[in-house]
N, C-alpha and C positions, 0 to 999 in steps of 0.2 A: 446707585452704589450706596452700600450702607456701612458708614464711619462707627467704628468700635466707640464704644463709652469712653476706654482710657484715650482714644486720639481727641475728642470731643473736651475733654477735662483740660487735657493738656492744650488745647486750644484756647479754654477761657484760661489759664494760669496764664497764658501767655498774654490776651489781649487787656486780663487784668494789671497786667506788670506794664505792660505799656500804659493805660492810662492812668498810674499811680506814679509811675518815674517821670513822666512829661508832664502831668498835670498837678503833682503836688510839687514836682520837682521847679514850675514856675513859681510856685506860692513860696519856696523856701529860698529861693533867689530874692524875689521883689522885698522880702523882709528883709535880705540879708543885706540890700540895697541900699533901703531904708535905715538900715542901724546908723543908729546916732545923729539923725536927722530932726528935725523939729518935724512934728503933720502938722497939715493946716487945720485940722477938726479934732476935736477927740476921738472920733473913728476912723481915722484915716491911718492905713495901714502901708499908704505907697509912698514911692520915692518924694520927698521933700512936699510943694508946694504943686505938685503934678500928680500928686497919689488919687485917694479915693478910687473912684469907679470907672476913672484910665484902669489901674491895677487890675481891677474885676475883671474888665473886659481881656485883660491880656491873659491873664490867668484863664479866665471864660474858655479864650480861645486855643489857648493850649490844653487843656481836657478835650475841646471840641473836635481838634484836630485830631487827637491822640485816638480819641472815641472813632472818629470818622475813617481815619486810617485804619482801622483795629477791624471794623465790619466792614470793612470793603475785602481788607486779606483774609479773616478767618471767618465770618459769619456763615460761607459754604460749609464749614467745617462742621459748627457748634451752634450757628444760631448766632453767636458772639454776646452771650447776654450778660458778662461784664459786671454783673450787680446781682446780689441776692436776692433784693426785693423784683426784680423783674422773675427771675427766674421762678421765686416762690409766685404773682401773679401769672405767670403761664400755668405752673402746674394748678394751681386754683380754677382755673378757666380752663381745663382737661388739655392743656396743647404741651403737656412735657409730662411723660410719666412719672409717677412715684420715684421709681427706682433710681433715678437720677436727680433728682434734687439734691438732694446728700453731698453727695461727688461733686457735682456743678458747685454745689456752695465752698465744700474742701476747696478745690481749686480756685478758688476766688479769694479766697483767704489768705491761702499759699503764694496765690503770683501778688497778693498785695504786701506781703507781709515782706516776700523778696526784694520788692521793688525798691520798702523804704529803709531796711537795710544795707542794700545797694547806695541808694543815695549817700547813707551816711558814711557808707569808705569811701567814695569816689571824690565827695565834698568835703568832709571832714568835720571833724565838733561841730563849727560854725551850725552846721543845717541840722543841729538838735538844737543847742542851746540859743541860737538865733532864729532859725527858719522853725521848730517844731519839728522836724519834719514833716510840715505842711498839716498839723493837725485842725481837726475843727472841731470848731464849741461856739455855747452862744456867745456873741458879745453884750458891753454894757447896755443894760436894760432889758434885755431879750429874757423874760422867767423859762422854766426847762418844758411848761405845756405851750408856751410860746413858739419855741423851736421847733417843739414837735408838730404844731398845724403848720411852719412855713417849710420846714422839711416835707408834709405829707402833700404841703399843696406845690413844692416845686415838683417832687418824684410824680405827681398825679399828673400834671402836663407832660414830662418825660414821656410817661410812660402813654400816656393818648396819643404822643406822637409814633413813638414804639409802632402802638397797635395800628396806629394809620397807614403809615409806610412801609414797615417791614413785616407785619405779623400778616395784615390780610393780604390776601393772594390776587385781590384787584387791586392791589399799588401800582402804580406805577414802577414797573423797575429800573434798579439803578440807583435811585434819589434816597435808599437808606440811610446811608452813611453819616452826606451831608446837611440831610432835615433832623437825623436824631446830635448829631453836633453839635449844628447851630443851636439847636435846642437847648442843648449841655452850656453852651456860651451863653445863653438869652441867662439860664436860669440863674446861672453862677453870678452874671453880672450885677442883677438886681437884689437878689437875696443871700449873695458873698457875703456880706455884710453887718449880715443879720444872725448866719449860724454857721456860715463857711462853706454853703451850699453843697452838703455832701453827696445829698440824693442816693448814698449805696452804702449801706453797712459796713461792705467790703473794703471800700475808700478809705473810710475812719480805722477801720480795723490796723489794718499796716501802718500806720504812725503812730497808730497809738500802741500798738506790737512793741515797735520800733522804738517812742521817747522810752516805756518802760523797761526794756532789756538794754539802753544805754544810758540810763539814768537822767532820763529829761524830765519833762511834766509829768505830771499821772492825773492823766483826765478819765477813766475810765468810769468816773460818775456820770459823764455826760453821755456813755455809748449807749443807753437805752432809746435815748431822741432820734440817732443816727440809726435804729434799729425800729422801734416802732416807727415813728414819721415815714420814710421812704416805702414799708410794706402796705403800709394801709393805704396811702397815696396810689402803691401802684396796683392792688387790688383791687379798690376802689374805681380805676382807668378801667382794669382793662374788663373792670363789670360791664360797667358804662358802654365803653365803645359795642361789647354786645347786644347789651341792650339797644343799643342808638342804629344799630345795624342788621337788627334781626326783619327775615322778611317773615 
């Protein structure tokens, strides 16, 4: 059966919207948790004396899930590839034609950009002026070419996994979902920290949409990191896993 382009868009807008309202939707919680708390570190972003990299991981695992559940319902549909840098490394690596990159990207922008608007009716100020809505940049000490190699080398494992699991046609199936997830949980946990693990253009895009058209932050000096880093990381995969696997 062959799914039209607009069913396929409409696919990623949708699985994009789930992993931006669940997953930045944890991150604008845990701060809003957090308000008026003491941390116990200067980077410590969680609840009280419990924050840190508990935080990460729960955050982690809410993208994970959100991710996991999102390719397991739509991936028949679209692929479910949720992120622009993935999608720009398929088509780089001939596995998505031209003609749909464009669209794939629109829609990725579109379900992100709903998702953090949404957020902020359903919540209210609080999750601009307290949560960001879940926006990412580096933190203290992190310089902006900093960002960008922990960005390109979070999306580079991403997307290794990607290609291991779901893209080649000897995976094992089934185990999509929850290896590119976990994944999403591994990476956020460790380098949350460091630049807010965005790993997808698309992700930043919709808060940062969002603080701007509701008069939050305006970080959009920082959306070059969240745009170069992730692409090269996943182009740079899914060279790789080619190469690594050509007979």
């Amino acid at each position: 059966m062959t799914i039209s382009l607009g069913k396929r868009c409409v696919a990623e807008a949708v699985g994009m919207f789930i992993l931006v309202f669940f997953g930045t939707g944890a991150a604008i919680v845990t701060l809003m948790l957090a308000s008026g708390t003491t941390p116990s570190t200067p980077f410590n972003i969680g609840i009280g004396a419990l924050g840190g990299l508990g935080d990460w991981l729960a955050i982690g695992l809410a993208f994970g899930i959100a991710i996991a559940g999102s390719i397991y319902a739509l991936g028949r549909i679209s692929g479910c590839h949720i992120n622009p840098a993935v999608t720009i490394a398929l088509f780089a690596t001939r596995r998505l034609p031209g003609r749909d990159v464009v669209p794939y990207i629109a829609a990725q922008l579109v379900g992100a950009a709903a998702a953090s608007l949404l957020l902020a009716w359903v919540i209210g100020p609080d999750a601009v002026t307290i949560g960001g809505l879940g926006a990412t940049a580096p933190f203290a000490g992190i310089g902006y070419l900093q960002a960008i190699v922990i960005e390109a080398i979070g999306t580079f494992l991403l997307m290794l996994v990607i290609m291991g699991v779901a893209v080649d046609e000897r995976a094992t199936p089934g185990f999509a979902g929850l290896m590119v997830g976990l994944a999403v949980a591994g990476i956020i946990t460790t380098t949350g920290n460091l630049t807010g693990a965005s790993l997808n253009p698309a992700r930043t895009f919709g808060p940062y949409l969002g603080d701007w058209l509701l008069a939050g932050q305006n970080l959009w000096a920082f959306f070059p990191i969240y745009i170069i880093g992730p692409i090269v990381g996943a182009v740079l995969a899914a060279y790789l896993y080619d190469y690594l696997t050509e007979e």
